[in-house]
C-alpha positions as CSV (number, residue, x, y, z in Angstrom):
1,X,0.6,-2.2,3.6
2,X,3.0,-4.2,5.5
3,X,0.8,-5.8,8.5
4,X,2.7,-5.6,12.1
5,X,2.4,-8.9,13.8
6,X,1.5,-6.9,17.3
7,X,-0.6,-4.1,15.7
8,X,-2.8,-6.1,13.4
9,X,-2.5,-9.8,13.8
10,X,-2.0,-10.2,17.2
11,X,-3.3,-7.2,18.1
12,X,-5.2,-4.9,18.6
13,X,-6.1,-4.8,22.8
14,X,-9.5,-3.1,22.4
15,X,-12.5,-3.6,24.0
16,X,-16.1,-4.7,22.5
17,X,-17.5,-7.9,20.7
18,X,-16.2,-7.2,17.0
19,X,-13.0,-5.5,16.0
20,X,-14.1,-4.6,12.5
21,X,-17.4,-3.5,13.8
22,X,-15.7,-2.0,17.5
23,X,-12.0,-1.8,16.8
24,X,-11.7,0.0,13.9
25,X,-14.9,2.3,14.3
26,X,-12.6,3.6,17.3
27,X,-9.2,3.8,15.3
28,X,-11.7,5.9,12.6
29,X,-12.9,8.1,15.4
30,X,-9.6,8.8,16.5
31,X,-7.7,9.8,12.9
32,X,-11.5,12.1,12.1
33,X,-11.2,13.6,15.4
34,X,-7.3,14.2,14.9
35,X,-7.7,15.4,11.2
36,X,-9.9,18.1,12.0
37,X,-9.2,19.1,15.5
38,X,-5.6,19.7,15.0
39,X,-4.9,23.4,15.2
40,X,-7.5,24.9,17.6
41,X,-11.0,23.1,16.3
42,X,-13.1,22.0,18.7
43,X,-15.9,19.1,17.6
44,X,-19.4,20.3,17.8
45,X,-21.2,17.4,16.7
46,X,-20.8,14.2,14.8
47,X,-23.2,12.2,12.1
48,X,-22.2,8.7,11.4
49,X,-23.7,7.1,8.4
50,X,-24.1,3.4,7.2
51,X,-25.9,2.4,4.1
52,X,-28.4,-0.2,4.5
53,X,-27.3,-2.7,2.4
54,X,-23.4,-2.9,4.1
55,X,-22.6,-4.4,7.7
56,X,-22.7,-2.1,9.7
57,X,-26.6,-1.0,9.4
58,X,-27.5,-4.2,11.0
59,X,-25.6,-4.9,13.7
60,X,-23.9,-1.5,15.0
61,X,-25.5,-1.8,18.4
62,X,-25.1,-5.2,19.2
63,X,-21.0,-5.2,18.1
64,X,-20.6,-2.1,20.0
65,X,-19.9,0.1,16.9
66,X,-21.7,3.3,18.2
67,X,-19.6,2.5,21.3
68,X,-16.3,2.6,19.4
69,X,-16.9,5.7,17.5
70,X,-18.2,8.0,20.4
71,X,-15.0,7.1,22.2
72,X,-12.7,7.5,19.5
73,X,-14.2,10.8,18.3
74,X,-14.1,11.7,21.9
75,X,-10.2,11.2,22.4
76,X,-10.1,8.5,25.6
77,X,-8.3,4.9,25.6
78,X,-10.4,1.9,24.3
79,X,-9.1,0.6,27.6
80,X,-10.5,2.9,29.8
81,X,-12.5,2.3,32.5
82,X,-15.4,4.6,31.3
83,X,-15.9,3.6,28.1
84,X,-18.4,2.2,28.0
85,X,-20.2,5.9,29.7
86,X,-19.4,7.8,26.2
87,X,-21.8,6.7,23.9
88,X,-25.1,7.7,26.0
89,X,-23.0,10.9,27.2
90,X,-22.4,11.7,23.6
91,X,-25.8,10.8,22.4
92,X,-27.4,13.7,25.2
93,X,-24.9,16.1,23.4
94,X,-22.4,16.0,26.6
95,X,-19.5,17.4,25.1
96,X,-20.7,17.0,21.3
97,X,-23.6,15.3,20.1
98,X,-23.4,12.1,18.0
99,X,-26.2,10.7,15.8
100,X,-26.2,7.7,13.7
101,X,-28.3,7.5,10.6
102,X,-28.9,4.4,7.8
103,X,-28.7,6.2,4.1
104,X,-26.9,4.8,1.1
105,X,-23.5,5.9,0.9
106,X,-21.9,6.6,-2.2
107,X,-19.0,4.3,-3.1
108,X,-19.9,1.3,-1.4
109,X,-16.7,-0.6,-2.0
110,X,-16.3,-2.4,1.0
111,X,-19.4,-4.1,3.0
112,X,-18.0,-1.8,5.9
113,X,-18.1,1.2,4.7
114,X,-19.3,4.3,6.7
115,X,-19.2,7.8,6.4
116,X,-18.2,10.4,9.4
117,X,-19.5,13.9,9.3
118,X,-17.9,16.5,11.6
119,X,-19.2,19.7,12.6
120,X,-16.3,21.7,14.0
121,X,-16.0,25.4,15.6
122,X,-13.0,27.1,14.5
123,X,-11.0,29.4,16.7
124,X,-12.3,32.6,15.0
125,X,-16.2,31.6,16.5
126,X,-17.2,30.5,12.1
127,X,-18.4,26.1,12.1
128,X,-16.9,24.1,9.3
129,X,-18.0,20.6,8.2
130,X,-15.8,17.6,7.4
131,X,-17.0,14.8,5.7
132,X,-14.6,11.5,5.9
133,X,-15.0,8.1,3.7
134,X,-14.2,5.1,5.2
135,X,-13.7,1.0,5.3
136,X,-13.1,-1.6,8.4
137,X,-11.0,-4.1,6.7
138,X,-10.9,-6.8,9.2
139,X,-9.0,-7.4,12.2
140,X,-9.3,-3.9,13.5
141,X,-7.6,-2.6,10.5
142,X,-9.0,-0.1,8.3
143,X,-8.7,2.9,5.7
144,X,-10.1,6.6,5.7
145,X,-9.9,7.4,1.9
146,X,-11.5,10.5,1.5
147,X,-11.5,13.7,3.2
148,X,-14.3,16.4,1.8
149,X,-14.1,14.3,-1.6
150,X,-10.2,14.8,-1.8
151,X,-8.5,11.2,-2.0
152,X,-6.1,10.1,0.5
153,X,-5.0,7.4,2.4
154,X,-5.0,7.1,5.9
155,X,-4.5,3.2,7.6
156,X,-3.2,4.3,11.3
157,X,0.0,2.9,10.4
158,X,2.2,5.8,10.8
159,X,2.3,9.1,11.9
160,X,0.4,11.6,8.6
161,X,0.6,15.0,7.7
162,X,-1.3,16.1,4.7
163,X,-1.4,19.2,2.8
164,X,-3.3,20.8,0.1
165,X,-1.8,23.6,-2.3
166,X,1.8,23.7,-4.3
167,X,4.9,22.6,-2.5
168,X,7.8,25.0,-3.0
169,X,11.2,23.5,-3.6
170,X,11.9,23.5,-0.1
171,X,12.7,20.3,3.1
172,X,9.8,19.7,5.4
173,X,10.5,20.6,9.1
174,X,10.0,17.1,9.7
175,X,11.9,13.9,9.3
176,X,9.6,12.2,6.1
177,X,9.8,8.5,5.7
178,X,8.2,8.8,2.6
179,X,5.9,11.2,0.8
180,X,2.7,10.1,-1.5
181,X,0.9,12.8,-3.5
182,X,-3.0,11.8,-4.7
183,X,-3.8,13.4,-8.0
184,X,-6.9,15.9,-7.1
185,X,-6.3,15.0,-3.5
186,X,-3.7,15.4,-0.5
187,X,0.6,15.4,-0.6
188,X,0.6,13.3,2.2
189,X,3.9,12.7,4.4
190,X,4.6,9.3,6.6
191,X,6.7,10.6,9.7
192,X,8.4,8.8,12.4
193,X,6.9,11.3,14.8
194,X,4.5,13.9,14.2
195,X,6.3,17.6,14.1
196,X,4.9,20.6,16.9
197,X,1.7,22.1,15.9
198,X,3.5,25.7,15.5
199,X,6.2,24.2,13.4
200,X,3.8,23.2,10.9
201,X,1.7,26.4,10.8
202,X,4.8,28.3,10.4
203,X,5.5,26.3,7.3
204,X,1.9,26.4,5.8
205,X,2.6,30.4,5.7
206,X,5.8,30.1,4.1
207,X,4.5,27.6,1.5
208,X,0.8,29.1,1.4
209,X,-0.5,26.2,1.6
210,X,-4.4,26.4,1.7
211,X,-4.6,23.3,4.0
212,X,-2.7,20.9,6.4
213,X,-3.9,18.3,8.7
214,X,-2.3,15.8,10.9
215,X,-2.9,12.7,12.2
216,X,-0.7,10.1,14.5
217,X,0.3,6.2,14.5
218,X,-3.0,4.1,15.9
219,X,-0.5,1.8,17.7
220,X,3.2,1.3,16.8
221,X,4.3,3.2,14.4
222,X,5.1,0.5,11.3
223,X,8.2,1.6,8.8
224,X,5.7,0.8,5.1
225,X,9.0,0.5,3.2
226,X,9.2,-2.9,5.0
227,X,8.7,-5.9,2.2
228,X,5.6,-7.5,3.4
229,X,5.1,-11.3,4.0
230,X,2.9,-12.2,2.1
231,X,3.7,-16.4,0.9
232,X,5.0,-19.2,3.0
233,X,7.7,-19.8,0.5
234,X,9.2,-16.4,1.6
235,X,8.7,-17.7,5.1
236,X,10.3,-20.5,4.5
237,X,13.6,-19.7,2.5
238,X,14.2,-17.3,5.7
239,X,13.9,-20.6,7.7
240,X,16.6,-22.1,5.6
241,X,18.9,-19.4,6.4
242,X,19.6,-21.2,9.9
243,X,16.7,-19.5,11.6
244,X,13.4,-20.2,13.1
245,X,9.7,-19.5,12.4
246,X,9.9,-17.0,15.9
247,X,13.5,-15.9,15.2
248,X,12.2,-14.7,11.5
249,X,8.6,-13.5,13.2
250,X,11.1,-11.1,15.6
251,X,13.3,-9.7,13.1
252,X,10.4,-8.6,10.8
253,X,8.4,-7.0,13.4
254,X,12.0,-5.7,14.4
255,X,13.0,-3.8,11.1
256,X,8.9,-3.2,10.7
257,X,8.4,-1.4,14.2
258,X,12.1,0.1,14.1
259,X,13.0,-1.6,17.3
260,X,15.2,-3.7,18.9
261,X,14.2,-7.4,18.7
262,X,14.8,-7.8,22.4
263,X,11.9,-5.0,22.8
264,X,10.0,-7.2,20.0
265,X,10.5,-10.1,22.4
266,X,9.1,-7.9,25.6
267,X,6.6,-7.1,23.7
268,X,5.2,-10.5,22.8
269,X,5.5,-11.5,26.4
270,X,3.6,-8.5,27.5
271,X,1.1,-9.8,24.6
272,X,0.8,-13.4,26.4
273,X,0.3,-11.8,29.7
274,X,-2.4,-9.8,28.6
275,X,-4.3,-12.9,26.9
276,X,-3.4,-14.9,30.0
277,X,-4.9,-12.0,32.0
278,X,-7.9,-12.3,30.2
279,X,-8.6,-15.7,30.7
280,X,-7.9,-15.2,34.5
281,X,-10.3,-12.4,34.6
282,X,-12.7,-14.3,32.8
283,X,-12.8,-17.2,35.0
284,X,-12.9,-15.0,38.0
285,X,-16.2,-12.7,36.3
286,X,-19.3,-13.0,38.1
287,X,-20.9,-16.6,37.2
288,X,-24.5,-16.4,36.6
289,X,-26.9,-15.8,33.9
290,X,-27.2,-12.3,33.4
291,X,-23.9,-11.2,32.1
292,X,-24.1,-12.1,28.7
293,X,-27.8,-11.3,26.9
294,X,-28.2,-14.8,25.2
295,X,-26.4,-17.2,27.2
296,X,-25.3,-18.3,30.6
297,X,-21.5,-18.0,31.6
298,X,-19.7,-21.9,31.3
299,X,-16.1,-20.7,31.3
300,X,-16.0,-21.3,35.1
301,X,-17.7,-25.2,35.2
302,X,-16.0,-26.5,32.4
303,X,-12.6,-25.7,33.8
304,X,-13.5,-27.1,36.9
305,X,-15.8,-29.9,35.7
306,X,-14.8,-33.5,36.8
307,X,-15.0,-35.6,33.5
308,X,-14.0,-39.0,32.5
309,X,-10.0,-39.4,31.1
310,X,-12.0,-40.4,27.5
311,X,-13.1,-37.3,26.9
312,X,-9.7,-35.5,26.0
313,X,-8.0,-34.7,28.9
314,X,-7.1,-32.2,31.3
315,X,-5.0,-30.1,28.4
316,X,-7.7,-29.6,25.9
317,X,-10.1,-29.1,28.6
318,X,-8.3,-26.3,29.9
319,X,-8.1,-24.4,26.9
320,X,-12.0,-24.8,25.8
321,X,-12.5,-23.1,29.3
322,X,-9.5,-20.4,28.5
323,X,-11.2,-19.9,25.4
324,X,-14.7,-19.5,26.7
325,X,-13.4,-17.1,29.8
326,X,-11.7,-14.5,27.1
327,X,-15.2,-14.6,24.7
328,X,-17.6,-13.9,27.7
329,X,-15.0,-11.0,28.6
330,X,-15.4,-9.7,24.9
331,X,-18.8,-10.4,24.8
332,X,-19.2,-7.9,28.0
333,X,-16.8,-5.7,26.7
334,X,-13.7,-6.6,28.3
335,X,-10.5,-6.2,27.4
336,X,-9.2,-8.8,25.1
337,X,-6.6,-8.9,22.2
338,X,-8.2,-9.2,19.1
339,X,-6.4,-12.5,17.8
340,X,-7.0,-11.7,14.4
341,X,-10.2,-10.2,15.1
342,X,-12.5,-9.9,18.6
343,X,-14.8,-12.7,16.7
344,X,-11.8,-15.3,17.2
345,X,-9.9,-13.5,20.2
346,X,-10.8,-16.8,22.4
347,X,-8.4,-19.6,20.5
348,X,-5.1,-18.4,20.3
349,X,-5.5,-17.9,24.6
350,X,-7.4,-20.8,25.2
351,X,-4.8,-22.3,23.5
352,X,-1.5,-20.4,25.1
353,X,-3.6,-21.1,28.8
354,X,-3.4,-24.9,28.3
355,X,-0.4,-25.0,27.0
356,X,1.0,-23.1,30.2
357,X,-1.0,-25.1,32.6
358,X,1.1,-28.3,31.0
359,X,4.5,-27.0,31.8
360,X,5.2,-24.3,29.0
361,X,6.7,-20.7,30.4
362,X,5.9,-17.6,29.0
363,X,8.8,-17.1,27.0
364,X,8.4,-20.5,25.2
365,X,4.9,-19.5,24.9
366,X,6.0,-15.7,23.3
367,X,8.2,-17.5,21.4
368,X,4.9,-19.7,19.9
369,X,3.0,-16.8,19.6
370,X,5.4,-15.0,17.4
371,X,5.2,-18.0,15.3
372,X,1.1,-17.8,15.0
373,X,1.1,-14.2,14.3
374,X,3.9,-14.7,11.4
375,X,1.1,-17.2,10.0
376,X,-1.0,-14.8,10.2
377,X,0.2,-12.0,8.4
378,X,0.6,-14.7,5.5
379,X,-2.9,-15.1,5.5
380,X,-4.0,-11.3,6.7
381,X,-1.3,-9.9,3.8
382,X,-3.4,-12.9,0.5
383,X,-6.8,-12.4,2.2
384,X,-8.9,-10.7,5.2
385,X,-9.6,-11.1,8.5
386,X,-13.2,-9.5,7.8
387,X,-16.2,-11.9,8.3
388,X,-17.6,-9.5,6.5
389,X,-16.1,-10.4,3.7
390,X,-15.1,-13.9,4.4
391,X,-17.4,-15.4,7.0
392,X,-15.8,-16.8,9.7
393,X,-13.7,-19.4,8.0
394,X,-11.3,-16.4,8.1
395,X,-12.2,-15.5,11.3
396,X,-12.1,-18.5,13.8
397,X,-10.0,-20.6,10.8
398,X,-7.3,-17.9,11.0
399,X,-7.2,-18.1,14.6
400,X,-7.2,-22.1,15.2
401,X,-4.9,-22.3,11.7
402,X,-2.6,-19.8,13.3
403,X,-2.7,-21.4,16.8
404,X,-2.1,-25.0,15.1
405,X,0.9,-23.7,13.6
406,X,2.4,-22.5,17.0
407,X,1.4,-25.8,18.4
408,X,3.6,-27.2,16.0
409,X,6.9,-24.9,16.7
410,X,6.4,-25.6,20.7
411,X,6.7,-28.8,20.4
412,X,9.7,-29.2,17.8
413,X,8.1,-29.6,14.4
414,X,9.7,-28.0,11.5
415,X,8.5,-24.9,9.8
416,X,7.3,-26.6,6.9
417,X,5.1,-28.6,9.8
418,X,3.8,-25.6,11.6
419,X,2.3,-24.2,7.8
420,X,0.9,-27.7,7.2
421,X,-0.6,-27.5,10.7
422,X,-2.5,-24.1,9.6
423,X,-3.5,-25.5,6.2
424,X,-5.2,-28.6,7.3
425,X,-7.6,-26.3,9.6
426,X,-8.2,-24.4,6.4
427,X,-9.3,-27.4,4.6
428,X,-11.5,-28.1,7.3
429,X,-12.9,-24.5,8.1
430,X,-13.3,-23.7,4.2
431,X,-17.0,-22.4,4.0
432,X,-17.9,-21.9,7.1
433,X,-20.2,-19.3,7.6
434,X,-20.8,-16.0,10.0
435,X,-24.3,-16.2,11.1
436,X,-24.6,-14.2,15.0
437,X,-27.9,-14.5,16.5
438,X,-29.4,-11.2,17.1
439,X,-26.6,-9.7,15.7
440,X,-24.5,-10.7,19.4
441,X,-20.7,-12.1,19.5
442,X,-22.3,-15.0,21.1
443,X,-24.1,-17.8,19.7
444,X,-22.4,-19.4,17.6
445,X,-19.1,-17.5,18.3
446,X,-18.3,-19.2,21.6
447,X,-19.1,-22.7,20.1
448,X,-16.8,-21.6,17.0
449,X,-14.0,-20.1,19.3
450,X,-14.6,-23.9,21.1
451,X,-14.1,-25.9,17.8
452,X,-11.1,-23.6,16.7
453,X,-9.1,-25.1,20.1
454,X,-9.9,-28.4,18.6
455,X,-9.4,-27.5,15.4
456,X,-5.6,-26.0,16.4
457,X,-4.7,-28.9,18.6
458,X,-6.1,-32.0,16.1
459,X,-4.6,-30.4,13.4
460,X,-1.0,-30.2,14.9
461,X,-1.0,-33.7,16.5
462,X,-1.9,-35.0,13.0
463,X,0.8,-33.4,11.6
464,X,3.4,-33.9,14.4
465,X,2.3,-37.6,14.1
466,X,3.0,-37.8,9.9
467,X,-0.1,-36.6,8.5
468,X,0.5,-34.7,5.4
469,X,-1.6,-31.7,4.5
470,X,-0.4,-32.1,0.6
471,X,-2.2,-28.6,-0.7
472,X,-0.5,-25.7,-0.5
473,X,-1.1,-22.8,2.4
474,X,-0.9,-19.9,-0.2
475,X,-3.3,-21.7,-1.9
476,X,-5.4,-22.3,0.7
477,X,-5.7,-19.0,1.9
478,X,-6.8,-17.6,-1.6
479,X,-8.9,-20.1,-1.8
480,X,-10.8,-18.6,1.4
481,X,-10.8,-15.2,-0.3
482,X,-12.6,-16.7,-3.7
483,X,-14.8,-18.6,-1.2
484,X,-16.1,-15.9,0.6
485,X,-16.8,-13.4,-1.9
486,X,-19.3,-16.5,-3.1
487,X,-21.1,-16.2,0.3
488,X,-24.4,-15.1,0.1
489,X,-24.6,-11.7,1.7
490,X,-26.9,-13.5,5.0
491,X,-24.0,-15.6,5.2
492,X,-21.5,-12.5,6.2
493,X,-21.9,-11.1,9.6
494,X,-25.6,-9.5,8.8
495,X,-27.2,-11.5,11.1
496,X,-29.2,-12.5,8.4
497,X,-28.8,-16.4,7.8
498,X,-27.4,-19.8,9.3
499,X,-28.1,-20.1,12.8
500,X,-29.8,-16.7,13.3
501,X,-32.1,-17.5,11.0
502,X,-33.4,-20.6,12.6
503,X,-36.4,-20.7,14.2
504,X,-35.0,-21.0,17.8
505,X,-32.8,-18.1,17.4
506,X,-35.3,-15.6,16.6
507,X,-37.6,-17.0,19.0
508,X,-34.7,-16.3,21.5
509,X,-34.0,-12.8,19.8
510,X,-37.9,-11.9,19.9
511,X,-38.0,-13.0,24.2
512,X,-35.2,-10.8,24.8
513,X,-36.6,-8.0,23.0
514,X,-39.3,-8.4,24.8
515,X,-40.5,-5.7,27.1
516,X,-40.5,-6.6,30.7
């Protein structure tokens, strides 16, 4: 799958701590709800299984997955202001009822995998069950796989239809971009828009087809015959044509999203104001003790804090605080772009706040975030984005490698600069581990959000300043994919290990818990 800078690396604007564990329970939601509610069916009720030994089973309250998947399966915008009403509405059986259950899973190929169970009453008064299979692959990106044990593949990229039974030799009332049949499975069309609900019934009579189900585009719709980018060498012979990192970053996501690159370029400066926005609404949050469970909110007195010139200065400072402001916002379910993932969604802001509090404009800043989220589709296109899967060296590392990288191309380093940049945070992120306390986006991941700004901004002065990175980004980033599959399970966003095992975190897990 070719990975949209906007939908999936930059992206996507959701609300919720984690956007494997919020983001794409919600994208999951929708397609279920749209697969099986197309043509009439109304959702009775909805069972949402994790197996014990995956992700999910540990930390699905905390991360707000039960959150995501009542408001996906219920049809409303992550961004809407009720949101966060769904899940208890949905768990009195207002509107359907939703129940989550821990029980292995068959098929466990993916530490997030879950399985959604749909009861659904037909138009002719008769209930039918669906049964989906699905993974979060990281970043908010994910993959239903399985409908009622028929293979298929369903990533939110682009408008679906599917349909069971024997195609006749006849065109498809729809304009295809592409058509994928699963043996034992689904023929499953990509569209550019999804064709009227009576159009397609008429056709399933004429075909006698015994099934068809659609499903729309998650975000922007993504053209999959786009070559994917997935080295820095193909990066950089682009560069050599007489282009730039953000010049190439556009005209992929141009020919990717089928757009104009101007409306690429509107786009990412729609994308900085809403990270800007989030900082902003971050600092201006109630400041006390009580709106996040573990810890106070800081955002506020470290941007105002008076400190001596010897302690880095007024540009790093600024983007520690724009960095803190967007993780309390996440960490109360906020809106914030997920920059790759809702785990890291405070460094590439921080970092584009301080940068415009020194002078920069939006569009030079657009311009630099183009350039991170072309990194990052290098990296998201070799490895993941899934702590998961990775820890968090590909969680906070992408982000402050990323950042780096667009550090870099603001201030006139080559491009061959800007990947050294994102390779020398690698080196220095390799390892490191995803270890929440209580299961919370909080401690350590405001401290590691905190270190990625420094990570981003050391690692481009070094390199602006002739400090070579030597080892090669490709390398590095499959290096952090053999790395973390020799984590330790603990060491994987479970909750189980590092700092939440230490004796002060469950002691502060246990007091909160704590009855009143």
């Amino acid at each position: 799958m070719s990975l949209s800078l906007l939908n999936s690396i930059v992206g996507p604007i959701m609300r919720g701590p984690s956007s494997s564990h919020a983001a794409a329970p919600y994208f999951i939601g929708v397609c279920c709800r749209q697969l099986s509610c197309g043509f009439g069916e109304v959702l009775v009720k909805a069972k949402i299984l994790f197996d014990p030994t995956g992700t999910f089973a540990p930390v699905y309250k905390n991360q707000g997955s039960d959150q995501g998947f009542a408001a996906g399966l219920s049809g409303i915008s992550m961004t809407d202001a009720h949101y966060a009403d769904i899940l208890p509405a949905r768990l009195n059986g207002d509107d359907f009822k939703i129940e989550f259950h821990i029980t292995p899973l068959s098929q466990m190929n993916h530490p997030n995998r879950v399985d959604v169970i749909l009861t659904l009453s037909l138009p002719d008064g008769t209930l039918r069950t669906d049964q989906y299979k699905a993974i979060s692959s990281g970043g908010g990106m994910f993959e239903i796989f399985d409908c009622n044990d028929a293979p298929l593949h369903i990533s939110g990229a682009t408008p679906v239809v599917l349909v069971k039974g024997r195609l006749k030799n006849a065109p498809v009332p729809f304009e295809s971009l592409g058509m994928e049949r699963v043996e034992g499975g689904y023929t499953q069309f990509s569209c550019k828009v999804l064709p009227e609900t009576m159009q397609l019934k008429d056709w399933q009579e004429q075909q006698s087809l015994s099934e068809i189900r659609i499903c729309g585009a998650t975000q922007y719709a993504a053209d999959q015959s786009v070559i994917a980018l997935s080295s820095a060498q193909q990066v950089l012979t682009l560069c050599n044509k007489k282009t730039d990192l953000a010049q190439v970053a556009k005209s992929y996501e141009s020919d990717l999203l089928c757009i104009p690159e101007d409306k690429v370029t509107e786009h990412f400066l729609d994308r900085v104001t809403l990270m800007l926005t989030s900082v902003e609404e971050g600092f201006s949050a109630k400041n006390d003790n009580q709106r996040m469970k573990f810890m106070p909110s800081t955002a506020h007195s470290v941007r105002h804090a008076k400190l001596q010139p010897t302690l880095g200065g007024d540009l790093l400072q600024s983007s520690i605080a724009g960095a803190l402001a967007v993780m309390e916002q996440n960490a109360t379910r906020g809106i914030v772009t997920a920059a790759p993932t809702a785990g890291s969604a405070g460094v590439i802001p921080g970092c584009l706040y301080g940068l415009k509090t020194s002078g920069f404009n939006n569009t030079q800043l657009a311009d630099a975030l183009a350039v991170m989220a072309l990194i990052g589709t290098v990296y998201g296109e070799r490895a993941t984005f899934a702590a998961e899967c990775g820890g968090c060296q590909v969680e906070t590392g992408a982000a402050a490698a990323m950042a780096a990288a667009g550090i870099v191309f603001l201030h006139g380093g080559s491009p061959e600069q800007s990947f050294d940049a994102a390779t020398m945070v690698m080196m220095n992120t390799l390892g490191l581990i995803c270890d929440p306390v209580g299961g919370e986006v909080e401690i350590p991941c405001l401290a590691r959000n905190v270190a990625g700004v420094s990570h981003a901004y050391s690692s481009a002065m070094s390199i602006m300043a002739g400090f070579q990175a030597v080892l090669n980004f490709d390398d590095l980033v499959d290096t952090t994919l053999e790395v973390g599959k020799k984590m330790h399970i603990d060491f994987r966003c479970t909750a189980r290990g590092g700092c939440a095992a230490t004796q002060s975190a469950k002691d502060l897990v246990a007091t909160f818990s704590s009855p009143v």
